[in-house]
C-alpha positions as CSV (number, residue, x, y, z in Angstrom):
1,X,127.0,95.0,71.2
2,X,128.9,95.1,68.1
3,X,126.7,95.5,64.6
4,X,128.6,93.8,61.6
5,X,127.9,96.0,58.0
6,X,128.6,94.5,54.7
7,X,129.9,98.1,53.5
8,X,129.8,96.5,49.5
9,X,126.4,95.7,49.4
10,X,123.9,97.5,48.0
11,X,123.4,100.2,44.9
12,X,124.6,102.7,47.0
13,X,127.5,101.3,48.6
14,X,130.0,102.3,49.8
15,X,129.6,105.6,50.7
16,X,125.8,105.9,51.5
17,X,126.4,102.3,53.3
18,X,129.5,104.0,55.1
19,X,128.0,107.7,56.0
20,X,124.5,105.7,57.6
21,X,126.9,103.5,59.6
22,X,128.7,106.9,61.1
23,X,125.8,108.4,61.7
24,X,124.3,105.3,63.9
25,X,127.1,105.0,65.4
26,X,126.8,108.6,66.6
27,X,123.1,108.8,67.3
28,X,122.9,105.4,68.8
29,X,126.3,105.1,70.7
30,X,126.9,101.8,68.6
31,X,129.8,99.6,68.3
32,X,129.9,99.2,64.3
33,X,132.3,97.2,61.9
34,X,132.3,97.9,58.3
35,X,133.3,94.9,56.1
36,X,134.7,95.2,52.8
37,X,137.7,96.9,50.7
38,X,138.9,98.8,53.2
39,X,140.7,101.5,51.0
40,X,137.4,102.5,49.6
41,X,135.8,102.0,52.5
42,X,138.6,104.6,54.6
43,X,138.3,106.8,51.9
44,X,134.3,107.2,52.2
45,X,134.9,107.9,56.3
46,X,137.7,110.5,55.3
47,X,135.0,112.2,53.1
48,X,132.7,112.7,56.3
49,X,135.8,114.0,58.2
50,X,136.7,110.7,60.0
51,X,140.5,109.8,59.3
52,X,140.6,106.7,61.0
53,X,139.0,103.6,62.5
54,X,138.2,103.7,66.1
55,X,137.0,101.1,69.1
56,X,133.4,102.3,68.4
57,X,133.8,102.1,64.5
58,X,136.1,99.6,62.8
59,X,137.0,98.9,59.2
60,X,137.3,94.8,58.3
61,X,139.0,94.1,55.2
62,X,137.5,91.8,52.6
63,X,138.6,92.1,48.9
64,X,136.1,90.6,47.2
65,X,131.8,91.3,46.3
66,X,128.9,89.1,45.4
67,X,127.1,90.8,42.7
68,X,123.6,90.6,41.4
69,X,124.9,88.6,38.6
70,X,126.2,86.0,40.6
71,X,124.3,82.5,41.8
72,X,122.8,83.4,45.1
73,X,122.7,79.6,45.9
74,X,126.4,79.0,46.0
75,X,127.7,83.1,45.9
76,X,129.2,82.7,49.6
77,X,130.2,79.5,48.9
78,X,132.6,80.8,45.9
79,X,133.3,83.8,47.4
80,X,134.1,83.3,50.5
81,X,136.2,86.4,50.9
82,X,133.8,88.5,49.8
83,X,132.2,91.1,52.4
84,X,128.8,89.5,53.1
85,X,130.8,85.9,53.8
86,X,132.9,87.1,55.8
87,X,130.7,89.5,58.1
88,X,128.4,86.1,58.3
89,X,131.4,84.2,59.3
90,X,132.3,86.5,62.1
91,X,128.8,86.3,63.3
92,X,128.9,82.7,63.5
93,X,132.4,82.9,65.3
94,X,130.8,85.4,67.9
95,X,132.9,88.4,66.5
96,X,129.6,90.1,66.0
97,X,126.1,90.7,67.6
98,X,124.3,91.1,64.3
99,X,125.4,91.4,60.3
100,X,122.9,94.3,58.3
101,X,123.4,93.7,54.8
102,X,121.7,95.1,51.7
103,X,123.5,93.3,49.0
104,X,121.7,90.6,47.2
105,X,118.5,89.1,49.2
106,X,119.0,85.4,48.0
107,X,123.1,85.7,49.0
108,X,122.3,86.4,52.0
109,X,119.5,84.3,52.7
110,X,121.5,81.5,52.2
111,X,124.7,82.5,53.2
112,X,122.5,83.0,56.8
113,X,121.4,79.6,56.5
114,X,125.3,77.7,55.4
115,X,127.0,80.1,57.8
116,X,125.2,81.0,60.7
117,X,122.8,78.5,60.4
118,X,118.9,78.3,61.5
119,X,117.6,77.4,64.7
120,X,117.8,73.9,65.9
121,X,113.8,72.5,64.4
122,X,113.4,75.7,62.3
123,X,112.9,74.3,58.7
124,X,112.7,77.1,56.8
125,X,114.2,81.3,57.7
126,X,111.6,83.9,56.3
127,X,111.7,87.2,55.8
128,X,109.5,89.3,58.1
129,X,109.1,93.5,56.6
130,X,106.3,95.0,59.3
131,X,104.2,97.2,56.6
132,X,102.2,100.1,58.1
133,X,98.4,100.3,58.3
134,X,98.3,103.4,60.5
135,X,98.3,101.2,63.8
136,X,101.5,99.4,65.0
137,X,101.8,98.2,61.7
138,X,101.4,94.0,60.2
139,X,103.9,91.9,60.1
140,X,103.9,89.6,56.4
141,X,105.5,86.3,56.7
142,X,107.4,85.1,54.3
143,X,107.8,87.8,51.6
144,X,109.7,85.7,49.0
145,X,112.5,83.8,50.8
146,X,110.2,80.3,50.3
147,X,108.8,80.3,47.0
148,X,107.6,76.7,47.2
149,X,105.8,76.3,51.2
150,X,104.4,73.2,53.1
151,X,101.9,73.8,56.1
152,X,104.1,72.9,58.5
153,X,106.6,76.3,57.0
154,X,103.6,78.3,57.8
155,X,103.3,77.3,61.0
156,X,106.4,78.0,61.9
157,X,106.1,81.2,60.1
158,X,103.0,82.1,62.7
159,X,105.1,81.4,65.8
160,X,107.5,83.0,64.6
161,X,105.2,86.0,63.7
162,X,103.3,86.0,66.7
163,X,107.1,86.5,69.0
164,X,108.1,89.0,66.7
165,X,104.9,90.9,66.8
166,X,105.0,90.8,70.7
167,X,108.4,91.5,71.3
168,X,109.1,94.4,68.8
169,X,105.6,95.3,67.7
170,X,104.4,95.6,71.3
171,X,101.0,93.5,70.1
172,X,100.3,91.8,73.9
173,X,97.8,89.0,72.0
174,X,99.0,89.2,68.2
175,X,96.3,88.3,65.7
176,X,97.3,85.6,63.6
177,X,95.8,85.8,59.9
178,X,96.1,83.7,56.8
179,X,96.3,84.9,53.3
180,X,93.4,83.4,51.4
181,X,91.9,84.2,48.5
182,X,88.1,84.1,50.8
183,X,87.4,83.8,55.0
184,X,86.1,81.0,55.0
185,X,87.9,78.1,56.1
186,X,87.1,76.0,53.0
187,X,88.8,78.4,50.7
188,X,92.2,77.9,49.1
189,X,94.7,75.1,47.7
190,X,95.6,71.7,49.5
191,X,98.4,74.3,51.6
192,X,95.8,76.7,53.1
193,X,93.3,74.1,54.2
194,X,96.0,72.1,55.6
195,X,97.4,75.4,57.3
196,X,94.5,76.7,58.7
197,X,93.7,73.2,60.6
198,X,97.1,73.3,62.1
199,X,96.8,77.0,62.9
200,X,93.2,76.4,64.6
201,X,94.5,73.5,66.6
202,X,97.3,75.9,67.9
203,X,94.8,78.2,68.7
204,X,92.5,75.7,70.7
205,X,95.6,74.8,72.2
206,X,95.8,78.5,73.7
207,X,99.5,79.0,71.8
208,X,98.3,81.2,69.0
209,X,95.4,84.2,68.5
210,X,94.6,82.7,65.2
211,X,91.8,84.5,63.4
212,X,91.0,82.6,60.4
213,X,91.5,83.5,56.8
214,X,92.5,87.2,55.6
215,X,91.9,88.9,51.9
216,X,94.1,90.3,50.6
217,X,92.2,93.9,50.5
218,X,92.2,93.8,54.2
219,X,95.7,93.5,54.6
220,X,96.5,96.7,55.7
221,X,93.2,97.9,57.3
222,X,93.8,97.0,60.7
223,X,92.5,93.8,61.6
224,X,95.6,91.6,61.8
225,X,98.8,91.8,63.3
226,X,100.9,89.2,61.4
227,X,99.6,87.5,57.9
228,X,101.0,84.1,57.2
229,X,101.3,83.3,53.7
230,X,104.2,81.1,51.3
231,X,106.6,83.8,50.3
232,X,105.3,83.4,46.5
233,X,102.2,84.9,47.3
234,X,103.8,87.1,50.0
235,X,105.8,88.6,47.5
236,X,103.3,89.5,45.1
237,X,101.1,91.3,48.1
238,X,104.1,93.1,49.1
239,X,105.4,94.5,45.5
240,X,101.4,95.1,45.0
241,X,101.4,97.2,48.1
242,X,104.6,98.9,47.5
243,X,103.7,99.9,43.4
244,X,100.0,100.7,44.8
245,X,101.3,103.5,47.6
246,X,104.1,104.6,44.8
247,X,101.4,105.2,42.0
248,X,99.4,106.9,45.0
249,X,102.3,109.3,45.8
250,X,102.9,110.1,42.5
251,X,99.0,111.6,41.6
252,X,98.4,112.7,44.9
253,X,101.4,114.9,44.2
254,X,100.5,115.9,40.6
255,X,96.7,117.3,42.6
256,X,98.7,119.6,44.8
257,X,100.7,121.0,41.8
258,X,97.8,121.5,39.5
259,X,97.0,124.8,40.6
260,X,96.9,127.7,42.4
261,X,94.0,126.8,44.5
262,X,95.5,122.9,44.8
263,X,98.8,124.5,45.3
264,X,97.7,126.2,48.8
265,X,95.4,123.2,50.1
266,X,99.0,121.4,49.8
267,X,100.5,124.0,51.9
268,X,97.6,123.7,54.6
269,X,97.9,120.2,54.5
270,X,102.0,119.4,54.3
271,X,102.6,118.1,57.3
272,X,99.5,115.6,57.0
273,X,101.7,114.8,53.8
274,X,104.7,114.6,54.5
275,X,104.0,112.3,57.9
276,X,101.7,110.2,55.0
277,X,104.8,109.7,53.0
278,X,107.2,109.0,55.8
279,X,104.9,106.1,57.0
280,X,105.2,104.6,53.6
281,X,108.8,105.1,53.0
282,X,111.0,102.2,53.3
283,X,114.0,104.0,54.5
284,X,112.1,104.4,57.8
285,X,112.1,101.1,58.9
286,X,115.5,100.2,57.1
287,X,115.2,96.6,57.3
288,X,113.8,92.8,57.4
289,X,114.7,90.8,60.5
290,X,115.6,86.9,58.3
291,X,113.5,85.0,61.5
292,X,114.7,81.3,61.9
293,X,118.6,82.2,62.0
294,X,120.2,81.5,65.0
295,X,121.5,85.4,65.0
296,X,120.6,88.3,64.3
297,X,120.7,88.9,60.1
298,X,118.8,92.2,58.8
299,X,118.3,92.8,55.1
300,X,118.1,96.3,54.1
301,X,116.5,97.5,50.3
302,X,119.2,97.0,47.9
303,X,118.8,100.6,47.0
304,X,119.1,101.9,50.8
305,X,120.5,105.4,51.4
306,X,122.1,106.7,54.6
307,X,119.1,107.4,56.2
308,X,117.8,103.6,55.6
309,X,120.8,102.3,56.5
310,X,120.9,104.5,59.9
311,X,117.2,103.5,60.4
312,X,118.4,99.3,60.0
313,X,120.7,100.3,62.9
314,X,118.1,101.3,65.1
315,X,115.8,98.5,63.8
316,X,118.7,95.7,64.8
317,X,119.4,97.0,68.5
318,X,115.7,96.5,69.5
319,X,115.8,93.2,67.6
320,X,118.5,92.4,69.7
321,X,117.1,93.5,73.3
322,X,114.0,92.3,72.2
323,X,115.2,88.8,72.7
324,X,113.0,87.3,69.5
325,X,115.5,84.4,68.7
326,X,115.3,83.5,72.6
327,X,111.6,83.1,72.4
328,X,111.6,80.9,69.3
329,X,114.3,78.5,71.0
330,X,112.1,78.4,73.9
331,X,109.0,77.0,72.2
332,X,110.4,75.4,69.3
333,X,108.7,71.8,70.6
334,X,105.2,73.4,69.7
335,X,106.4,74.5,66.2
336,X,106.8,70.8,64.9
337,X,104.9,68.9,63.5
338,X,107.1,65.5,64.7
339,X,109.9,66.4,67.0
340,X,111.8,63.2,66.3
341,X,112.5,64.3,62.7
342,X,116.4,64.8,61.6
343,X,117.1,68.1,61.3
C-alpha cells in the first residue's frame, strides 16, 4: 500500500504536511510519497533528521501549487504540474493506493472527479466528515461538495452512507436519517419529499434502515448514524456545529480560570476535559473520505498540523481495508433511479 501526499497543500505545508507524513510512516509502517517541490520538501525531512528518501518514504517532484486564489473548477486542468494533479494522476495510473490532500477542497473535488474519476452510475462524489456524538459518531452526507442536489443525489448519498457507516463506523444496521426542517414526512421543499419517498421505498425494499426525517438539534444526540442532506444545508449544520463546540470551549475554559475555587474543580476534572476536547478536535480524525471516486481521495482541514495529518494516515489505511468503494460497485444497480441512463 502506498499513500500519495500532496506535501504543498495546506496552510501549513510543507513542513507540518512533511513531519505528519514521517511520523505515519513510522507509527503505521506505511509506504508514503510526498508530491511537490522536492527541494523544500527534502529540506523539511532533513530538519527531522531524515537526509534522504527511502523505499518506505519517497519524495515526487512537482514544481508547481494550486492556490486558494485560483478557479477550483479548472485549477488541475491549468496546472497540471502542480502537486495535487499530479498525485491524482498517479492514483489514476495505479502509482498509488490513495492521495490525502489538504489543499483547496473544490481543487480537489474536482480534480478527483476529471482525474480519477467517480464510480461507474455514481452521479455526484460527496464529502462524508463522521462528527462525534459520544457514540461511534454520525456520518453527514454531503457537507458542501453539491450545493445544488436532486433526490436521486441523496439517495446515492444514503447508500453510500449506510457502507461507510458499516464498514468503518462498525454500525451493523446504520440508521439512515434525513435533514428536515420537522419529522414528519410532509415537511420540507419539493427535494425532501421527493427524497424521503425514494428513501422509504429503499427501506421497504429491505436495502436501507431508513428512519424518517431528523432536526437538526438532534443531529448529534445519538439517534442516527448517517444524515442525508444537499451539501448547502450540510454545510451550514457542519460550520454551525464546529463554531457551536468552539464558542463552548472557549467559556468552558474562561469558568475554570476564574478562580481559585474554579481553578481546582478544573484540576479534578482535566482529564474529563481534555478527552471532551479531543473528541471535538478535528486533528483526531484528520480527514474526509470524497465517497463516489473510484479511489481512495481524503481531504484533510486546510489548516491541518502534523498530528492531523498523521491521524488522515491512519484514517485512509482502514478506508482502504475497509473495502467501501468495493461495496458501492457492488450495489450500484439499487442506487439508480434508471440504469439505462448515459453516464
Amino acid at each position: 500500500m502506498r499513500i500519495l501526499i500532496d506535501a504543498m497543500g495546506g496552510d501549513n505545508a510543507p513542513g507540518e504536511i512533511v513531519k505528519g507524513a514521517l511520523e505515519a510512516s513510522r507509527e503505521f509502517d506505511a509506504d508514503i510519497s510526498l508530491v511537490g517541490r522536492s527541494e523544500e520538501i527534502l529540506a523539511c525531512l532533513r530538519e527531522f533528521g531524515v537526509w534522504e528518501s527511502t523505499e518506505h518514504l519517497t519524495v515526487v517532484e512537482a514544481p508547481d501549487v494550486i492556490s486558494m486564489e485560483d478557479d477550483p473548477s479548472t485549477a488541475t486542468r491549468k496546472k497540471p504540474d502542480s502537486s495535487m494533479s499530479v498525485a491524482l494522476r498517479m492514483l489514476h495510473e495505479g502509482k498509488g493506493d490513495a492521495v490525502i490532500s489538504a489543499g483547496s477542497t473544490g481543487a480537489l473535488l474536482s480534480g478527483a472527479t476529471l482525474i480519477v474519476r467517480r464510480i461507474r452510475g455514481i452521479r455526484r462524489a460527496c464529502f462524508g466528515p463522521v462528527l462525534p456524538n459520544g457514540q461511534k459518531g454520525v456520518l453527514l452526507i454531503d457537507c458542501g461538495a453539491n450545493v445544488e442536489c436532486t433526490a436521486e443525489y441523496l439517495l446515492q448519498f444514503a447508500y453510500m452512507g449506510n457502507f461507510y457507516a458499516k464498514e468503518i463506523m462498525g454500525c451493523e444496521e446504520p440508521r439512515i436519517g434525513l435533514l428536515n426542517i420537522g419529522a414528519e414526512e410532509t415537511k420540507g421543499t419539493p427535494l425532501q419529499k421527493e427524497t424521503y419517498e425514494l428513501l422509504s421505498k429503499a427501506k421497504e425494499a429491505g436495502r436501507l434502515n431508513f428512519i424518517g426525517n431528523v432536526e437538526a438539534r438532534d443531529a448529534m444526540r445519538g439517534g442516527v448514524d448517517v444524515i442525508v442532506t444537499d451539501g448547502f444545508s450540510g454545510n451550514i449544520l457542519l460550520k454551525s456545529i464546529e463554531g457551536t463546540a468552539s464558542v463552548l470551549m472557549h467559556y468552558l475554559k474562561d469558568i475554570f480560570y476564574k478562580n481559585t475555587k474554579n481553578k481546582l474543580a478544573a484540576l479534578m476534572l482535566k482529564k474529563d476535559v481534555y478527552g471532551l476536547k479531543a473528541m471535538l478536535d478535528p486533528s483526531e480524525v484528520g480527514g474526509t473520505a470524497l465517497l463516489g471516486i473510484s479511489k481512495p481521495v481524503i481531504k484533510a482541514h486546510g489548516s491541518s498540523d502534523a498530528r492531523a495529518i498523521r491521524s488522515a494516515v491512519k484514517q485512509t489505511i482502514g478506508y482502504i481495508d475497509a473495502g467501501v468503494i468495493e461495496s458501492i460497485e457492488k450495489n450500484i444497480a439499487y442506487m439508480r433511479l434508471n440504469s439505462n441512463e448515459g453516464e
